[in-house]
C-alpha positions as CSV (number, residue, x, y, z in Angstrom):
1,X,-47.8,146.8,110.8
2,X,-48.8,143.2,109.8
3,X,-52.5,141.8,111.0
4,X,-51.6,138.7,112.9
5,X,-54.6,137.1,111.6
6,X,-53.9,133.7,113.0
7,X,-54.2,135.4,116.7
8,X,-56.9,137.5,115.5
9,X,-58.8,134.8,114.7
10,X,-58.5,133.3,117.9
11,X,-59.6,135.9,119.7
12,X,-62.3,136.9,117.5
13,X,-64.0,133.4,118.1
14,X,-63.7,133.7,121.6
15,X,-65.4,137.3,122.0
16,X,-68.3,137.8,124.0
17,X,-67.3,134.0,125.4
18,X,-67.7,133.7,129.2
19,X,-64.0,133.0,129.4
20,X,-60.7,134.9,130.3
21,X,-58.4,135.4,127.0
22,X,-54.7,135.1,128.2
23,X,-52.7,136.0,125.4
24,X,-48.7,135.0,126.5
25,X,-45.0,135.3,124.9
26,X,-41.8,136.9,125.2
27,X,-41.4,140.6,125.3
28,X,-41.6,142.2,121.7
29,X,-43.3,139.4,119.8
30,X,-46.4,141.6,119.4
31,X,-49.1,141.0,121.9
32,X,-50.0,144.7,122.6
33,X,-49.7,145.1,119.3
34,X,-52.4,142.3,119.0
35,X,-54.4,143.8,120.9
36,X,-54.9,147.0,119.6
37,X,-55.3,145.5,116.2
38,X,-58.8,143.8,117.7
39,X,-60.1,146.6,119.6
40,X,-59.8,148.6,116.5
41,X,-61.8,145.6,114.4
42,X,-64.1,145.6,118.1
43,X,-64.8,149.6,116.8
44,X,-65.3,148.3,113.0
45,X,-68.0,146.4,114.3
46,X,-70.1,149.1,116.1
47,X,-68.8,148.5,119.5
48,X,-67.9,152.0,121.1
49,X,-65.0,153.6,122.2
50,X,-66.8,154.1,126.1
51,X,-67.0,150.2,125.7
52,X,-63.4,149.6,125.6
53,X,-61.0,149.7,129.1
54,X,-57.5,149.2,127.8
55,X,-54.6,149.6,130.3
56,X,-51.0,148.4,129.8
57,X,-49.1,148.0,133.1
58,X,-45.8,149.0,131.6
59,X,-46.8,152.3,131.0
60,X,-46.1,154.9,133.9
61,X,-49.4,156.7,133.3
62,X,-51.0,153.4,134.7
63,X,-48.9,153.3,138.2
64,X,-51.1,154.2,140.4
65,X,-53.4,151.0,139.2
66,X,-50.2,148.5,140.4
67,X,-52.2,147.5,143.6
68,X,-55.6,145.0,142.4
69,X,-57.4,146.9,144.7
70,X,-56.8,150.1,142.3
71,X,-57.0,148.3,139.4
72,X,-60.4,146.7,140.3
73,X,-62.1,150.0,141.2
74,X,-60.8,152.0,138.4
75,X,-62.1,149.6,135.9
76,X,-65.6,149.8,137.9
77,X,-65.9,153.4,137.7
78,X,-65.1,153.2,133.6
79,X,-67.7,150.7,133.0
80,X,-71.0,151.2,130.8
81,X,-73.7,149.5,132.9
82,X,-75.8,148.3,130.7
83,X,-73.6,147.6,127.6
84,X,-70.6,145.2,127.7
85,X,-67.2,146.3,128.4
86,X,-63.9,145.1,126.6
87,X,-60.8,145.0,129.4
88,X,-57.9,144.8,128.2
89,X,-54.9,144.4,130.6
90,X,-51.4,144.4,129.0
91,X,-48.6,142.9,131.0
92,X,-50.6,142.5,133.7
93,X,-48.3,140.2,136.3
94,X,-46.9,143.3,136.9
95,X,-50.2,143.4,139.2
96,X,-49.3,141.4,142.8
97,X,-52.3,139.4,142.7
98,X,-53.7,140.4,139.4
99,X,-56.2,137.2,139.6
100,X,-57.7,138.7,142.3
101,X,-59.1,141.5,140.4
102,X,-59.0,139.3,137.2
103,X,-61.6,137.3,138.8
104,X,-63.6,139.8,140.2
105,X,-64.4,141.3,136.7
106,X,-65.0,138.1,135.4
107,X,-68.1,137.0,137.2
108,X,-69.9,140.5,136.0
109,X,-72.3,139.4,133.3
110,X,-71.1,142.4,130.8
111,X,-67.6,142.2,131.2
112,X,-64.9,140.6,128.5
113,X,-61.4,140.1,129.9
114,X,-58.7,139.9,127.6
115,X,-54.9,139.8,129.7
116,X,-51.1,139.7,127.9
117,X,-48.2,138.3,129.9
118,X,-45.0,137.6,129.1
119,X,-44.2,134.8,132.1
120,X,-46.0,131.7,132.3
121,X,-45.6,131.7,135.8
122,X,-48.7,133.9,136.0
123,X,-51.0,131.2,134.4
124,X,-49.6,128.7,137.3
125,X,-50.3,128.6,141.3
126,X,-52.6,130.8,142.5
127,X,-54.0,132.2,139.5
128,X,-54.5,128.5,137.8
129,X,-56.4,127.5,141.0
130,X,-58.6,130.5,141.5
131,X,-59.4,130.7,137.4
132,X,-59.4,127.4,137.0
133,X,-61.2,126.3,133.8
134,X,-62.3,129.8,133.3
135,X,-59.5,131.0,130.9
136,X,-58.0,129.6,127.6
137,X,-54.3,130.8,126.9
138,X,-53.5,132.0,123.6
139,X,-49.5,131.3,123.1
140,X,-47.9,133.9,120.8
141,X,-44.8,133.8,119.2
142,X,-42.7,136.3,117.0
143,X,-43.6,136.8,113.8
144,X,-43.4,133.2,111.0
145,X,-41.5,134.0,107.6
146,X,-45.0,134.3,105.5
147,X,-45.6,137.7,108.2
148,X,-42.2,138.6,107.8
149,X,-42.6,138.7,104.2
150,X,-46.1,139.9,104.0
151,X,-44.4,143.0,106.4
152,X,-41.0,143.8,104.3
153,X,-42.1,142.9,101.3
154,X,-39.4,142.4,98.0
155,X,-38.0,139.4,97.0
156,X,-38.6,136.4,99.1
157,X,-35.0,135.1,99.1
158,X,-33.9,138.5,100.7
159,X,-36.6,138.4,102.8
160,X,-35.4,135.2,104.0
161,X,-31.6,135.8,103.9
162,X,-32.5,138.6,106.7
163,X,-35.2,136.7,108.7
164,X,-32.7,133.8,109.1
165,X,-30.2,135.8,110.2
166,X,-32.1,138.3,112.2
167,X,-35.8,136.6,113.4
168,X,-38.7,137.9,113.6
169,X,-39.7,140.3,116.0
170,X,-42.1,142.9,114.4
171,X,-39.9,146.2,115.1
172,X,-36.6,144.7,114.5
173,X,-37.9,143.5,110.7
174,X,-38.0,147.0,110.0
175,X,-35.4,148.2,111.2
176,X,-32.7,148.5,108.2
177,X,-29.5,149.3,109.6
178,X,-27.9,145.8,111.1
179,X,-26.4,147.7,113.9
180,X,-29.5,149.0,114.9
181,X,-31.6,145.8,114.8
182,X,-28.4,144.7,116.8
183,X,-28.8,146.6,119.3
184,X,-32.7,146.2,119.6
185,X,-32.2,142.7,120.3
186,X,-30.3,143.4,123.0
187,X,-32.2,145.3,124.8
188,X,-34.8,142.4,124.6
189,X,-32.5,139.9,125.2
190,X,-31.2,142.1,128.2
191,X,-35.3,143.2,129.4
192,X,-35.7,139.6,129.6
193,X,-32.9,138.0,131.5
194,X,-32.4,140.7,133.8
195,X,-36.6,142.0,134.5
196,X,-37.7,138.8,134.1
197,X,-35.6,136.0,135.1
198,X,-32.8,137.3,137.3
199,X,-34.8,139.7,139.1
200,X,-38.1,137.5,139.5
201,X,-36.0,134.4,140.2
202,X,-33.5,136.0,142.1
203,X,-30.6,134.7,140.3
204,X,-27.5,134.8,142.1
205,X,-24.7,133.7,139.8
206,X,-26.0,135.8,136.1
207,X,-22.3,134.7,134.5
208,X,-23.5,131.2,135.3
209,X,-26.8,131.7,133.5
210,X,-25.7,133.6,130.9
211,X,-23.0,130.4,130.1
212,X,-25.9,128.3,130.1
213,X,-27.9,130.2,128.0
214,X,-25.2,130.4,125.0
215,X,-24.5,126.4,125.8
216,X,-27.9,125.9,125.1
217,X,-27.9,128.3,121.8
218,X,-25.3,126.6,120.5
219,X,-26.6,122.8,121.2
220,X,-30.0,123.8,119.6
221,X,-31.0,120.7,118.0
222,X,-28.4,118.6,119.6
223,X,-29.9,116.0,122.4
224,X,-29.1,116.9,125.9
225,X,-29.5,116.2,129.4
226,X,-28.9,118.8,132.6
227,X,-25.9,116.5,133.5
228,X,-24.7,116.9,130.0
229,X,-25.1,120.6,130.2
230,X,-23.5,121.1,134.0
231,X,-20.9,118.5,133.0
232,X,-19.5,121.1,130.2
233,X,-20.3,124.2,132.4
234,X,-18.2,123.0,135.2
235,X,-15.1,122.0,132.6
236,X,-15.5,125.4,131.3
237,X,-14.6,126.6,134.7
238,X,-18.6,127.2,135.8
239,X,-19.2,124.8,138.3
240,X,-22.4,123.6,138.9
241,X,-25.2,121.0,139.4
242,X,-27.7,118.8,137.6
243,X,-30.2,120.9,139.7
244,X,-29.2,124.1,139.2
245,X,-29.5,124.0,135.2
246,X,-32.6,122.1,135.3
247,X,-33.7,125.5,137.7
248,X,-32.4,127.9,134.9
249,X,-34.0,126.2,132.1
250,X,-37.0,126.0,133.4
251,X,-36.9,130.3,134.3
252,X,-36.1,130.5,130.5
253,X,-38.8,128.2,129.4
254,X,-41.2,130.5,131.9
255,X,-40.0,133.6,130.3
256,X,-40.8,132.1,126.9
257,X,-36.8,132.3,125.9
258,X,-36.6,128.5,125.4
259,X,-38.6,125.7,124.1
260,X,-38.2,122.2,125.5
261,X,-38.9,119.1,122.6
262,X,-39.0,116.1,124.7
263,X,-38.1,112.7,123.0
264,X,-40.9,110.0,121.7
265,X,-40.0,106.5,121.0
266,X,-42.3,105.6,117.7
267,X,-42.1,101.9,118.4
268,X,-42.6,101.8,122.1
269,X,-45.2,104.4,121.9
270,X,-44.2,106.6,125.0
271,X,-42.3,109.7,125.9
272,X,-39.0,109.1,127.1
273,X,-37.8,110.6,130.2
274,X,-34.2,111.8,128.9
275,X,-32.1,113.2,126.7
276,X,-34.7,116.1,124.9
277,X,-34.0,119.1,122.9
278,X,-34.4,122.9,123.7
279,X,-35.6,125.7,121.1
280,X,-35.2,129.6,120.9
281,X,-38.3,131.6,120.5
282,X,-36.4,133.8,117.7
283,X,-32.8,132.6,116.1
284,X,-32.2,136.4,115.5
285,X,-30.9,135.9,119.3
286,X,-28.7,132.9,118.5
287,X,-26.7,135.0,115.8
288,X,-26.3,138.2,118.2
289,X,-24.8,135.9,121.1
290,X,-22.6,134.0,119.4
291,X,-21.5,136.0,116.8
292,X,-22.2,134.0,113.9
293,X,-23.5,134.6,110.8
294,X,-25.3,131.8,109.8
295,X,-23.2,129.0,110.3
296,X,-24.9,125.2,111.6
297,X,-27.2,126.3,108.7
298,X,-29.3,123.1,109.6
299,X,-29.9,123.2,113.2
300,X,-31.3,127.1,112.6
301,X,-33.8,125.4,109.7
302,X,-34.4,122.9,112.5
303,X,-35.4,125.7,114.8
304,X,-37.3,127.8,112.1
305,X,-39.5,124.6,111.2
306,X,-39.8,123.6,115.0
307,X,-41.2,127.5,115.7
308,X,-43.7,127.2,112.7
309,X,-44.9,123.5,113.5
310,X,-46.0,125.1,117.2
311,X,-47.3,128.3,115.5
312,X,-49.4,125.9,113.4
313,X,-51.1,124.4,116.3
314,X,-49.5,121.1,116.5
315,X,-47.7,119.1,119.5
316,X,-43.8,118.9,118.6
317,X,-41.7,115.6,120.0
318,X,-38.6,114.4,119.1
319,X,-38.6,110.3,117.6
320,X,-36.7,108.1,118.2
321,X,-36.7,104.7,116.2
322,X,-34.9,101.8,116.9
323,X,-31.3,103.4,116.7
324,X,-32.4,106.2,114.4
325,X,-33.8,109.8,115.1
326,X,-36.7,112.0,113.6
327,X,-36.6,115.4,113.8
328,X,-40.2,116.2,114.4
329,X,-43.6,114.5,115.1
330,X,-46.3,116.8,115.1
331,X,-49.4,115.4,116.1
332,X,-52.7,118.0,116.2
333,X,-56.4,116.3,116.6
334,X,-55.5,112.9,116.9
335,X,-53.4,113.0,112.9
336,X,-49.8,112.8,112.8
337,X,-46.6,114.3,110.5
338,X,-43.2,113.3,110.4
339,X,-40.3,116.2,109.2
340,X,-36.5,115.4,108.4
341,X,-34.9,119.0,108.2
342,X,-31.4,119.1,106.7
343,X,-29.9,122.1,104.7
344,X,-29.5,120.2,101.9
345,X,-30.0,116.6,100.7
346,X,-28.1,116.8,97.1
347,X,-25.4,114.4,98.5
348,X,-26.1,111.0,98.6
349,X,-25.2,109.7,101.1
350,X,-27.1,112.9,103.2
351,X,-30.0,112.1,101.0
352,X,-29.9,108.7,102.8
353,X,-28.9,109.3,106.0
354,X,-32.1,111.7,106.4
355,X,-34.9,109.2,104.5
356,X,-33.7,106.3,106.4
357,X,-35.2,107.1,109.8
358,X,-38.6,107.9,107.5
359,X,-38.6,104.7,105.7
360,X,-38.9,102.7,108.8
361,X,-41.9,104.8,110.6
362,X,-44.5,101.5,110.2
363,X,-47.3,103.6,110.3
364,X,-49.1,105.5,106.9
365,X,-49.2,109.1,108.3
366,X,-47.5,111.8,105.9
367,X,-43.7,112.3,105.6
368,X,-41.5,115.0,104.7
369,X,-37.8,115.6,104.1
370,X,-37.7,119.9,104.1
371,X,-34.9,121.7,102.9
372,X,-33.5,124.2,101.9
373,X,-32.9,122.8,98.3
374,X,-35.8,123.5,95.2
375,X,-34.7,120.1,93.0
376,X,-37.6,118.2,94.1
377,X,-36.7,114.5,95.7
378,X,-38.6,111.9,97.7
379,X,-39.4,108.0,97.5
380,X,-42.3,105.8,99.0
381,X,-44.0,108.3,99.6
382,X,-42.1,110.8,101.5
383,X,-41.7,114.3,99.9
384,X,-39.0,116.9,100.1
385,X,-40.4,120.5,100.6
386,X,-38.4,123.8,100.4
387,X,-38.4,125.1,103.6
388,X,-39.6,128.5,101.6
389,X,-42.0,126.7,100.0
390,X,-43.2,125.2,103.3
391,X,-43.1,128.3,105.9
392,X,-45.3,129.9,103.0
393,X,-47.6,127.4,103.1
């Protein structure tokens, strides 16, 4: 087990806060595991095992507590009067109106809520009106390389020959036999389209989605539009609408399967309102799909990097620049950085192609070119970064 310190922290700064954590992600990347990693650091620091109410929703011992009514009164009769309680609630949209109860124990003076989820549909409607203001969402993703490597250990070009072929979700990292992990990704891949996408969104035409899905795996870090995407369905023999893929996308962008990069125009200074880019929350799913092994080696960096940039905190667009394109503009508390990702930039006339867009970025914020070559390169400014280098920070 790796701490996720970067999580912990969070949540560590937020204890005792009159204020609902929300920790969310896909299924697998770790959030229960979060959480009994900081009610065990809770116990380090004096706070009692009586204090503690911890109930995850997916397990069957917990059924009887799927109504909020249940849930609300069981949690009442486990409480410490006068001490504060800790309630921890794992999965807990599995609750028909959860917020209900949610909100209940948040008004009580000694009670700190903390609540996992893995569709952000629970933090919209009903629950963002009735909570309104009164949680902070903490997004979690699977595990970055420098976790991956601080869990398996070694030497860190194996360690990053199998996390950019398999991902990183905790269990599957240690999980040596590639049939095994194989199959372990599948049955998340499978939890999560079926549980909570075709069964929550009652999906009608799964080969459809599933066509869209791999479409969309393997355009990751191409441009696209849902007109683009139905076009190529539909001449595939999957006939469809605009409408309908933008409907799908957004189910796999709720279930935390996809992330959508929308375009910035660096000149213009707005967002553009076409044409973005879309993200997978682990590329171990992009290999077991398709059935590659590693080829498009620079869109996976490009997904890698995007992944990291958003586990570092920052807001990720797409720029665009007179008739040119940068990868990524991450922008956190009002500072900005611009990344080129390419495989490799030994050639020429790749070297160019990449530092062009860079060089006419009119502003002074930092640039960076990252790769996966160690022969250091870079002019006016602009540095190139091994993409080792850079994920380890």
């Amino acid at each position: 087990m790796v701490l996720r310190r970067q999580y912990l922290e969070k949540l560590q700064k937020l204890q005792n806060k009159k204020i609902i954590k929300v920790v969310t992600g896909i299924r697998r990347c770790g959030k229960s595991t979060l959480l009994e990693q900081f009610r065990t650091l809770l116990l380090q620091s004096g706070v009692s095992e009586n204090q503690i109410i911890s109930i995850n929703f997916e397990d069957i011992s917990f059924e009887d507590l799927l109504e909020y009514r249940k849930l609300y009164a069981y949690v009442l009769e486990h409480m410490q009067k006068d001490k504060m309680n800790y309630v921890f609630l794992d999965e807990v949209q599995n609750v028909p109106d959860f917020q209900k109860a949610v909100d209940s124990l948040f008004i009580k003076d000694n009670v700190d809520v903390y609540i996992t989820g893995s569709n952000a549909r629970m933090l919209s409607g009903e629950l963002a009106t009735l909570l309104s203001g009164r949680y902070v969402e903490i997004p979690m993703l699977p595990l970055s390389f420098a976790e991956y490597f601080e869990l398996v250990g070694g030497e860190k070009r194996d360690a990053w020959k199998q996390y950019f072929l398999f991902g990183g979700f905790p269990y599957a990292a240690k999980i040596e036999e590639d049939d095994i992990r194989n199959e372990y990704l599948s049955g998340i891949y499978n939890t999560v389209l079926l549980k909570d996408i075709v069964a929550n969104k009652k999906v009608q035409d799964v080969p459809l989605l599933e066509s869209m899905i791999k479409f969309l795996l393997d355009n990751v870090g191409n441009v696209v539009s849902s007109k683009k995407i139905a076009d190529s369905l539909t001449s595939y023999g999957r006939k469809t609408t605009p409408i309908t893929v933008e409907n799908y996308i957004n189910y796999l962008i709720q279930s935390f399967v996809m992330y959508k990069a929308e375009r910035y125009d660096v000149k213009g200074k707005q967002y553009l309102k076409t044409l973005e880019k879309y993200y997978l929350v682990d590329v171990g799913f992009r290999r077991l799909l398709l059935k590659d092994s590693g080829r498009d080696i620079g869109h996976i960096l490009e997904n890698i990097v995007y992944l990291e940039l958003i586990r570092r905190g920052y807001t990720v667009s797409i720029g665009k620049i007179e008739d040119k394109e940068i990868d990524f503009i991450a922008e956190k508390a009002g500072e900005k950085m611009y990344f080129q990702v390419a495989a490799s930039v030994l050639d020429e006339g790749t070297y160019s192609r990449e530092i062009a867009p860079l060089k006419k970025v009119p502003d002074h914020y930092p640039k960076y070119i990252i790769s996966m070559d160690e022969i250091p390169m870079g002019e006016d400014g602009i540095q190139q970064i091994n993409v080792i280098d850079f994920l380890l920070g």
